[in-house]
C-alpha positions in Angstrom: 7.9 -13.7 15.4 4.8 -16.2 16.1 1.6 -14.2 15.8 -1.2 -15.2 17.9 -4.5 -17.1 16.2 -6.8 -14.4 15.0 -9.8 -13.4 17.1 -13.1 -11.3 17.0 -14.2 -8.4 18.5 -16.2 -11.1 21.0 -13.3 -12.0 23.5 -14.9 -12.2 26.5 -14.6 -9.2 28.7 -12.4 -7.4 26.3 -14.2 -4.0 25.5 -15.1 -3.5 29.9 -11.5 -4.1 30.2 -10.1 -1.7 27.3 -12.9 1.2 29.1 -11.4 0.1 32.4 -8.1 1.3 31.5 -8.3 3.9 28.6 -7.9 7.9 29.1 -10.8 9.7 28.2 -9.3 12.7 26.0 -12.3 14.6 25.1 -13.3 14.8 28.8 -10.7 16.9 30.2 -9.6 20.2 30.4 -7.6 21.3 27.2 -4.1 21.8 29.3 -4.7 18.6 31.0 -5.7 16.6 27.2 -2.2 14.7 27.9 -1.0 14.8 30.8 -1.7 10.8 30.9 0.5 10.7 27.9 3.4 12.4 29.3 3.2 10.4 32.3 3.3 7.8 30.2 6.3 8.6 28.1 8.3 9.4 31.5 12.2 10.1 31.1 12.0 9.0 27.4 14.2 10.6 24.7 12.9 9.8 22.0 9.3 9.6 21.2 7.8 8.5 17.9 3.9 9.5 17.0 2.3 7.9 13.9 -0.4 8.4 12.2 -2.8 5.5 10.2 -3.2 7.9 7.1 -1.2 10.8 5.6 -4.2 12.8 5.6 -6.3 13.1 8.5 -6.6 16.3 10.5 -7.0 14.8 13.9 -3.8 12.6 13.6 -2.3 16.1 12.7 -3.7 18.0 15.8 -2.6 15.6 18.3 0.8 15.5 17.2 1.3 18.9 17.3 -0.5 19.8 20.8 1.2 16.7 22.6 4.7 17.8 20.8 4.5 21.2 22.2 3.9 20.3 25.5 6.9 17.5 25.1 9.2 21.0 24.2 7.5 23.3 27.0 7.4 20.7 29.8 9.8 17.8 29.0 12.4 20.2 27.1 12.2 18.2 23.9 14.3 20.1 21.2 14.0 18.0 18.5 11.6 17.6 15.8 11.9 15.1 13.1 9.5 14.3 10.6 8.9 12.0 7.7 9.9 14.6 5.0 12.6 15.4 2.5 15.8 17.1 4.7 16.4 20.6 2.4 12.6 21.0 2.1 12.5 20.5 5.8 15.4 22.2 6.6 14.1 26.0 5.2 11.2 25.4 7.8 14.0 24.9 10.5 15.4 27.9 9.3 12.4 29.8 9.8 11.8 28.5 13.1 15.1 29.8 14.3 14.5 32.9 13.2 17.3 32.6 10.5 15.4 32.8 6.9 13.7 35.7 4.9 10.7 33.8 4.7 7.3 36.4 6.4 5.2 33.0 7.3 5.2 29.4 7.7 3.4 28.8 4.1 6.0 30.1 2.5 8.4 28.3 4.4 7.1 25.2 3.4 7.2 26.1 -0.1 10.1 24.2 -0.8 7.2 21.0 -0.5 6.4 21.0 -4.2 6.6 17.4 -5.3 3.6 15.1 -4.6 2.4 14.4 -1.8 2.7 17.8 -1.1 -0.3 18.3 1.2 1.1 16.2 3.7 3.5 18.8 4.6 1.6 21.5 3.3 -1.4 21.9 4.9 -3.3 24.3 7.8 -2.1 21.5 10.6 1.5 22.4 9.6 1.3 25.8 9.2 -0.4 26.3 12.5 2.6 24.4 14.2 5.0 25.7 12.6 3.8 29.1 13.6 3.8 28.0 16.9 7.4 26.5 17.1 8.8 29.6 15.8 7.1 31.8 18.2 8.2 29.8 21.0 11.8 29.8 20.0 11.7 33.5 20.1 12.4 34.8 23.2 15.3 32.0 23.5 18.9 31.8 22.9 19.9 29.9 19.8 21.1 26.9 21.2 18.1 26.2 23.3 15.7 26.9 20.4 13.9 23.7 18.9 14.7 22.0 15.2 12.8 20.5 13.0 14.4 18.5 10.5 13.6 15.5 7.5 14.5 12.3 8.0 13.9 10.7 4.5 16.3 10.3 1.3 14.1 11.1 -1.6 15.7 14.9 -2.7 18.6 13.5 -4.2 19.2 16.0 -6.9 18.4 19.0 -4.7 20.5 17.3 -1.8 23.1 17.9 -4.9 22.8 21.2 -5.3 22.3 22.2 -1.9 26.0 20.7 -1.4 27.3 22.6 -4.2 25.6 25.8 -3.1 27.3 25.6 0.5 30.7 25.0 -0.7 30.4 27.5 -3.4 29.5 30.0 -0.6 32.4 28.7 1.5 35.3 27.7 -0.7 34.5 28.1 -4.1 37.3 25.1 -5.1 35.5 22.9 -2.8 32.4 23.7 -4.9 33.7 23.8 -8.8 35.2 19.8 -7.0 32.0 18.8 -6.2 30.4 19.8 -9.6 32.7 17.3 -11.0 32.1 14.7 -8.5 28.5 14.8 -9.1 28.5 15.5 -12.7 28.2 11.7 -12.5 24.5 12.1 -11.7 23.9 14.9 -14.4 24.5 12.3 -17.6 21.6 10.2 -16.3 19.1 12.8 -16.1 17.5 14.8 -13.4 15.2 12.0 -12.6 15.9 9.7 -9.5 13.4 7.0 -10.7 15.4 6.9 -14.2 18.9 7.0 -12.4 18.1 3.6 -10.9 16.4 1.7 -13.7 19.1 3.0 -15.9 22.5 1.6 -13.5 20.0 -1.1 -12.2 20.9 -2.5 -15.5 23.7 -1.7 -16.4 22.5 0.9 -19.0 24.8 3.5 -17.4 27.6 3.4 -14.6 26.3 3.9 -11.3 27.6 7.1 -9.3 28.2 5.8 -5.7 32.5 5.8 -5.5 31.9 9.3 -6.7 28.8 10.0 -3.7 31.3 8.3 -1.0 34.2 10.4 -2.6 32.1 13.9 -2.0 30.8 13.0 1.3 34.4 11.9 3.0 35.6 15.5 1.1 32.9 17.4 3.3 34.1 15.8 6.5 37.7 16.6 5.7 37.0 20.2 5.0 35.3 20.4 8.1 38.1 18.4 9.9 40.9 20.6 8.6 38.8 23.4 9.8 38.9 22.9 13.4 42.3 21.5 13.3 43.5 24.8 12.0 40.9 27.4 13.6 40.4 25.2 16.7 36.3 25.5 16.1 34.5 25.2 12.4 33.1 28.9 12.4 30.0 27.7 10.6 28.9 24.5 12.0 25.2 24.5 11.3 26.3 24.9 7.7 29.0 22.1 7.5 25.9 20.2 9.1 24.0 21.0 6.9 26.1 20.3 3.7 27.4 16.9 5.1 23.6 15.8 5.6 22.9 16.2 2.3 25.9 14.8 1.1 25.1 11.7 3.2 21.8 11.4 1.8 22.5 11.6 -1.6 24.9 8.4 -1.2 22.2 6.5 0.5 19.4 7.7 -2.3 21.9 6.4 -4.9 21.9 3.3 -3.3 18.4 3.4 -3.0 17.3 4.3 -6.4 19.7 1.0 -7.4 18.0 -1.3 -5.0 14.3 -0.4 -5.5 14.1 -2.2 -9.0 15.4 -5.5 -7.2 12.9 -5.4 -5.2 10.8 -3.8 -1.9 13.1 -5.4 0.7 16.0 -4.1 -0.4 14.8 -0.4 -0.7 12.5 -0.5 1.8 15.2 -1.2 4.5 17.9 1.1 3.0 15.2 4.2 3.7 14.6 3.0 7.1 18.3 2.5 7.7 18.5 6.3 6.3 16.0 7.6 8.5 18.0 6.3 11.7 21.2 7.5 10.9 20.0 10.7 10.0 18.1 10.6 13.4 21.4 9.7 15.2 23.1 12.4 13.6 20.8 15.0 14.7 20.5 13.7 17.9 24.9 13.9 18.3 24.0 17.2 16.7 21.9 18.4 19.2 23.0 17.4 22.1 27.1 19.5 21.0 25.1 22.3 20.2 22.7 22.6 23.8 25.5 20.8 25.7 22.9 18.7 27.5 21.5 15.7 26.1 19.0 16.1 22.4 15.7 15.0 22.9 13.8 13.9 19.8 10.3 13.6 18.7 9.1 11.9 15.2 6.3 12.4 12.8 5.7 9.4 10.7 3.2 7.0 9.2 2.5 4.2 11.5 3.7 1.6 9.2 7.5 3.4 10.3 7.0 4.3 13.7 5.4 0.7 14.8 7.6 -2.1 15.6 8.1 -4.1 12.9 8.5 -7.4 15.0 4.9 -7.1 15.4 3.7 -6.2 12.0 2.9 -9.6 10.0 3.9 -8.2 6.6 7.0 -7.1 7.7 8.4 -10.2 9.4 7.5 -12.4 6.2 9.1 -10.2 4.1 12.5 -9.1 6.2 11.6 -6.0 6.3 12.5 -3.4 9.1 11.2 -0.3 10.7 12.7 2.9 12.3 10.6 2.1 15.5 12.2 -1.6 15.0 15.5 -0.2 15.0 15.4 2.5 17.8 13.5 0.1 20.0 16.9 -2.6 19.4 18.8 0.3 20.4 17.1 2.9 22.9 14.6 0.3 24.4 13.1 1.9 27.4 14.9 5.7 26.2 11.5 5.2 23.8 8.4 5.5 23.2 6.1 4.5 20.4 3.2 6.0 19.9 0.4 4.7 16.9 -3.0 6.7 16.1 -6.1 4.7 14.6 -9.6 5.9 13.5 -12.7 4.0 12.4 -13.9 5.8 9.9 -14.5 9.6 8.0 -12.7 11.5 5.7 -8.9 11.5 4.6 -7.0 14.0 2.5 -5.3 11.6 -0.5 -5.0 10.5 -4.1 -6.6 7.9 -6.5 -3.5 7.2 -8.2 0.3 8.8 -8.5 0.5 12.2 -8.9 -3.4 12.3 -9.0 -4.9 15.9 -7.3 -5.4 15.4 -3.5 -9.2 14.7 -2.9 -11.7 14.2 0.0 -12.1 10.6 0.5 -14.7 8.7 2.3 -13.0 6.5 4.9 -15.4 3.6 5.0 -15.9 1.7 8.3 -13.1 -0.3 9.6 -13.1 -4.0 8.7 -15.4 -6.5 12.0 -11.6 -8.1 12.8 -10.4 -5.0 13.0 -8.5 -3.1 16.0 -10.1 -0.2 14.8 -13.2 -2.2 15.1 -12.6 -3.0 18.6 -12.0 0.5 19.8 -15.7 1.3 17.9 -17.1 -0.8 20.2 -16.1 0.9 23.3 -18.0 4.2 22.2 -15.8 6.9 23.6 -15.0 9.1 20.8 -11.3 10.1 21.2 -8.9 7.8 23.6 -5.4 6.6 24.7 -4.2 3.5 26.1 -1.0 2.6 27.5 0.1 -0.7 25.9 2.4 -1.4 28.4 -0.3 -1.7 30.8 0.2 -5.8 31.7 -3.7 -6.1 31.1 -3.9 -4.3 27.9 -0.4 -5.8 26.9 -2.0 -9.3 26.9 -5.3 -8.6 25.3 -3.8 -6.7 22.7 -1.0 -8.8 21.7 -3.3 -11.0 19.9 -3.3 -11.1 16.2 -5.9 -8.4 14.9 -5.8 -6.6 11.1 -4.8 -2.8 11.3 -5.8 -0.1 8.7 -3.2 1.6 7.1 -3.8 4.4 4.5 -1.1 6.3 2.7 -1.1 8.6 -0.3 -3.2 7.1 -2.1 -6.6 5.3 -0.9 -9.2 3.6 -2.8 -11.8 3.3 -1.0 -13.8 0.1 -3.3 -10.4 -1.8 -2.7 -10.6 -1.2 1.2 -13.7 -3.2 1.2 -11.0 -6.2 1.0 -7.4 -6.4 2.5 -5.6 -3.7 0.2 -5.6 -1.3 3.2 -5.1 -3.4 5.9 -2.3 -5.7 7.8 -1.8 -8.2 10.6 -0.6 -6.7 13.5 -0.1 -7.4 17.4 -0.6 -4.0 18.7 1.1 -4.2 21.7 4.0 -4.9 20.7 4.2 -2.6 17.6 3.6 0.8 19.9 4.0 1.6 23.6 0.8 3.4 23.7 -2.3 4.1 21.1 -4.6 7.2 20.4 -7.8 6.0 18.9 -10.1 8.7 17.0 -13.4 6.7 16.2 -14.6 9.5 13.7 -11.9 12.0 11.9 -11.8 14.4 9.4 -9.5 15.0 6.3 -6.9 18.1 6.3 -7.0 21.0 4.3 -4.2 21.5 2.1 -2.8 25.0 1.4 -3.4 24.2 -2.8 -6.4 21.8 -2.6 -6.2 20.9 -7.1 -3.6 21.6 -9.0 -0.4 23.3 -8.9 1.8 21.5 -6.8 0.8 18.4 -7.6 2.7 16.7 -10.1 2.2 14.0 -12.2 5.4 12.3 -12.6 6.0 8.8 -10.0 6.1 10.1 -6.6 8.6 9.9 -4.3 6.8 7.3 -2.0 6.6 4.4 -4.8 5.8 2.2 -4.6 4.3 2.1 -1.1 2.6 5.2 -0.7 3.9 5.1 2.7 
């Protein structure tokens, strides 16, 4: 991908043109606030909303409000976010009415390893709240999910296999103890598991993942062959999920000491299957077409085409990939701020603090959007004006788990990016505020390597 020369804030014309086009968003009735978004969106599918941060209140907000009105008006039943699937998957329970859990904080309980706060904090809760209160009055199959699309739980993924089929067929279960014993002689430590087979300290365990996850598929394959229907199918779902993601962490865990690339593309590769399942899933169980909506970082959702660092480094994004194969079923969706606060860590495993987010760099898109003064905004990117203007070669903040702040005075946080190519449309919040976590210090987060290593994305 050739990117464009850089340029300043100074093009000629740019900022009346950008005000000529943009939705005001704080100027409107609240029922109204995105009605120019969904217009936007159309007959889309699939819809992906980032966020430039994992911590910022506003990024959290807006993706909730413009998801619900995506279920109530465009019949979206589909939520996906960038989280662990069992930890996500007891929040799905919960919003269809099927768990013991009494509220949505302790649904999300099952978030316990650092970052917790992005899944844990009064945004969530408040949506999740929500979700389940709108699935009430409906009948199952017309109730919305909400589901994790990422690989890190591999030893829970384990024992949520072996817990199913234990429940199930207990043979099927003591089996899988054995195939995954493999796993057990390396330690219950993912990070470990891959330095260890990486090399060649121990025998790597993927025959025996492959092995347990084709066993899952025949179980449920001798099922309907025999009964005509698989009597549980949300559990055999459920159970070959996880087994599917425990081969691809496996792999994972191998590849990230090679390298970023490597790893870096494996989890994206995860996420999209694991989208693709669920939307198969979906669509069997409502017998009319799934229609999704995703929660990620912008650094996932964008186009990677578009994204400087990427291209030099072959890497690829989810939005890469569903763009190559939805196109126009999509819509991609980034959210920028200029400065404020943001909810985040000094170092791994470091207790989430309050963190000044300084001023955006003067090259800056975020910089740009300052200049128009209007506080909150969207613009369609498709818009042949804005497409052109914006397709020129600008740096782009992006903030993950951790952030420090003296380094973002340089390039640390920050990326070359043509806009309008990475997203179909932008939010832009000029000032923003940092969310609240459930368990501001301590407790839940732990000090070990996080999941997110290296990136932080």
């Amino acid at each position: 991908m050739d990117f464009h020369p850089a340029v300043t804030s100074s093009d000629p014309g740019i900022e009346d043109r950008i005000r000529r086009q943009l939705v005001d968003l704080v100027h409107v009735a609240e029922d109204k606030r995105y009605g120019a978004v969904l217009d936007k969106i159309g007959d889309a599918s699939i819809v992906l909303i980032g966020e430039a941060t994992h911590g910022t209140h506003q990024f959290y907000r807006a993706r909730a409000e413009l998801t619900q009105q995506l279920i109530e008006e465009k019949g979206f039943n589909t939520v996906a976010v960038e989280a662990d699937w069992p930890d996500a998957y007891r929040v799905h329970r919960y919003v269809q009415q099927q768990s013991k859990d009494t509220c949505a904080e302790r649904a999300l309980v099952d978030f316990q390893r650092f970052p917790a706060w992005t899944s844990r904090n009064t945004d969530v809760v408040r949506f999740v709240e929500w979700l389940r209160a709108h699935n009430l009055p409906l009948q199952a199959e017309k109730r919305a999910g909400f589901y994790g699309l990422d690989l890190y739980s591999l030893y829970r993924s384990i024992e949520a296999v072996i817990n199913y089929l234990d429940g199930v067929d207990p043979d099927a279960g003591k089996s899988a103890r054995q195939c995954y014993g493999c796993f057990e002689e390396i330690y219950e430590d993912p990070q470990q598991y891959g330095l260890l087979t990486n090399y060649a300290a121990s025998k790597n365990c993927e025959e025996e993942a492959i092995k347990q996850l084709m066993e899952v598929r025949d179980m449920a394959m001798a099922k309907a062959r025999s009964d005509g229907f698989i009597n549980d199918e949300e559990g055999f779902f459920y159970a070959e999920m996880n087994a599917r993601l425990v081969l691809n962490a496996e792999r994972y865990y191998r590849e990230m000491f090679k390298g970023r690339d490597a790893g870096w593309n494996l989890r994206e590769g995860h996420m999209f299957e694991t989208l693709e399942a669920l939307m198969t899933h979906r669509t069997a169980k409502g017998h009319h077409p799934a229609k999704a909506v995703i929660w990620a970082h912008n650094w996932h959702v964008g186009d990677g085409r578009f994204m400087e660092m990427m291209t030099k480094r072959g890497e690829l994004t989810l939005g890469q990939l569903i763009k190559e194969r939805y196109s126009d079923n999509s819509y991609l969706i980034g959210l920028t701020t200029y400065e404020g606060t943001v909810a985040a860590a000094s170092d791994w495993g470091d207790p989430v603090e309050r963190k000044i987010v300084r001023p955006a760099l003067p090259e800056s898109y975020e910089a740009l959007f300052h200049s128009i003064e209007c506080p909150v905004f969207f613009l369609d990117l498709k818009n042949e004006e804005m497409a052109e203007d914006l397709r020129k070669r600008r740096l782009e903040r992006a903030i993950g788990v951790i952030y420090r702040a003296a380094s973002a005075a340089g390039l640390t946080h920050y990326f070359y990016a043509q806009l309008s190519g990475q997203f179909d449309g932008v939010m832009h919040f000029d000032k923003s505020d940092a969310v609240i976590p459930l368990e501001p210090t301590g407790g839940l987060f732990a000090v070990d390597v996080p999941e997110t290593y290296p990136t932080g994305i």
